[in-house]
Structures are given as C-alpha cells and as structure tokens.
N, C-alpha and C positions, 0 to 999 in steps of 0.2 A: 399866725400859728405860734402857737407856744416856742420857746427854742428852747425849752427843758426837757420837753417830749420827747421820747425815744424814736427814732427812724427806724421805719420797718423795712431793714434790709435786707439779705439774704442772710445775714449772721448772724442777725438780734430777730428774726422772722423767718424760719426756714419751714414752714409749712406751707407759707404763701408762696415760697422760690420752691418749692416741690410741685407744688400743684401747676406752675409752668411748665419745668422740666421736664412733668407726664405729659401735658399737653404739646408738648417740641415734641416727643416720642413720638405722640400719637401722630400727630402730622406728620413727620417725617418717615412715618411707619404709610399712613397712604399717600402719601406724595413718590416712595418708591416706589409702589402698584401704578399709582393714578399718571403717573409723568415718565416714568424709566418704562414701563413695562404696557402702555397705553392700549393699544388693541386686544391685551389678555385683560385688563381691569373695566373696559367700557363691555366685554363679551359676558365676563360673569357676572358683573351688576344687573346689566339691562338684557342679555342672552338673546343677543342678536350683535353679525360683524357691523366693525368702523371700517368701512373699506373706503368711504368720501374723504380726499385729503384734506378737503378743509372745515367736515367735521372734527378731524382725528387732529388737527389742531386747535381748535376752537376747544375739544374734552382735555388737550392736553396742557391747554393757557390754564385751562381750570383750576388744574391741579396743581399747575408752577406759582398759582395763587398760594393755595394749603403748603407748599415746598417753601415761599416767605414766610408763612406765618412761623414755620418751624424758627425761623431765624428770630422772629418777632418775640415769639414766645421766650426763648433763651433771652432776649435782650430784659423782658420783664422778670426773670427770676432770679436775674442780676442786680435790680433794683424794683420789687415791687410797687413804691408810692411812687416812684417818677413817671413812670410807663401806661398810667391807666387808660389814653388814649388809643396803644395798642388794643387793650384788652375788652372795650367799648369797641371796637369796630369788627375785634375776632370775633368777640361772644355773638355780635349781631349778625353775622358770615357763620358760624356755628347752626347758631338757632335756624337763619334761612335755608343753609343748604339740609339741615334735616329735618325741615318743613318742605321743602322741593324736594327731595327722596322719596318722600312718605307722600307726599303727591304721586308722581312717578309710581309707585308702589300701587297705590287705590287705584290708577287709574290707568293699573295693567301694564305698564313698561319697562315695571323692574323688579327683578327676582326677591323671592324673602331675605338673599342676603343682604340686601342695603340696610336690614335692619340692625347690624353691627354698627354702622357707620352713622344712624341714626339715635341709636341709646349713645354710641358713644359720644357723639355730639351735646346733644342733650345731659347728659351727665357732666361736660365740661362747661354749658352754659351755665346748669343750677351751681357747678362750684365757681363761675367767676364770680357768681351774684354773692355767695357765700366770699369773697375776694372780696369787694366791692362794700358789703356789710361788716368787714375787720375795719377797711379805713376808717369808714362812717365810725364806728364805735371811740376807734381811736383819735377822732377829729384831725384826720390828713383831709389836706385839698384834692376834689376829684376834678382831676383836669385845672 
C-alpha cells in the first residue's frame, strides 16, 4: 500500500462513517423490538403467539445477534478501511435474514410488515457493496 495515500477515516471519509452509523441506528432500532420487547415483535411480524420458552429464546439469540452488530457497526464507522471483516459477514447476515423474511412472507408466515425490515436490509446491503467499491477505487486492502 502506498504510505502517501490518504486513510479513509471517519475525518478524511465521513460518508463511509455515516453510512455505519445509520446502520448501528438501524440495528439497534430492531434489536430493541426484536430482544427487549420479544413476544410483541415475533406477534406483529409472524401474527401468531411465542408462548414456547425455548422458541422465545432461540427469536430472542436472534436478535442479541442484530444488538452486536449495532456495536459492530459503530466499531466500523470509527475506522472504516480497518473493519471490512465486520462489514463482509454483516452485509452477508443482512442479505440472508431478508431472503429468510421474504421466504417467510411467500410462504405465508409472516405479515406484510417484514417488508420494512427487508427493503431495509436490502438497502444496507447495496450500500456496503457501494462501501466495499470506495476501497477498491481507492486501492485499500479488503481484509
């Protein structure tokens, strides 16, 4: 790597440290539905009760998943080029669980609302990949 190049930090790159920061939001905006508030967020998605205790754990590991990435996320928009490992295993946790929604959805077990959680997904995949395509241009090491 060049050592003349400029480092894409949160101060010299603050659109890349934003576009985490929305995605910490967004996480931690359903990880307080998905984890704090478990039994009202598994009824309005899928519109039916978690009354099995060790489904209503297993929906709520789920979500304490999405409640780290919020941590995750913050950590990347603190130093976008160091982190891209985070952002390769989110965006791939992204793209899956709103392909398992939208499953879920077609195949009658969950309400139209998942489709929030699915565009919104979806819309932070195509911008890590737009993330992912600033290194590249900028010849940073991915991983």
């Amino acid at each position: 790597m060049n050592t003349n190049r400029k480092k894409l930090t949160h101060n010299q790159y603050p659109m890349l440290s934003g576009i985490f920061i929305v995605a910490a939001i967004w996480n931690l905006i359903g990880a307080g539905f998905g984890y704090f508030n478990t039994s009202y967020t598994f009824q309005t998605l899928f519109h039916r009760e978690l009354t099995d205790p060790l489904y209503y754990h297993i929906y709520q590991g789920a979500w304490g998943t999405t409640l780290t990435y919020f941590v995750g996320y913050l950590i990347v928009a603190f130093n976008p080029v160091k982190h891209t490992g985070i952002v390769i295993v989110g965006g791939i946790g992204k793209i899956g669980f709103a392909l398992k929604l939208l499953q879920f959805y077609l195949s009658g077990f969950a309400d139209p609302i998942v489709f929030i959680v699915i565009i919104g997904d979806l819309i932070f995949g195509a911008l890590f990949l737009y993330y992912f395509l600033v290194l590249k241009i900028n010849r940073e090491k991915i991983i």
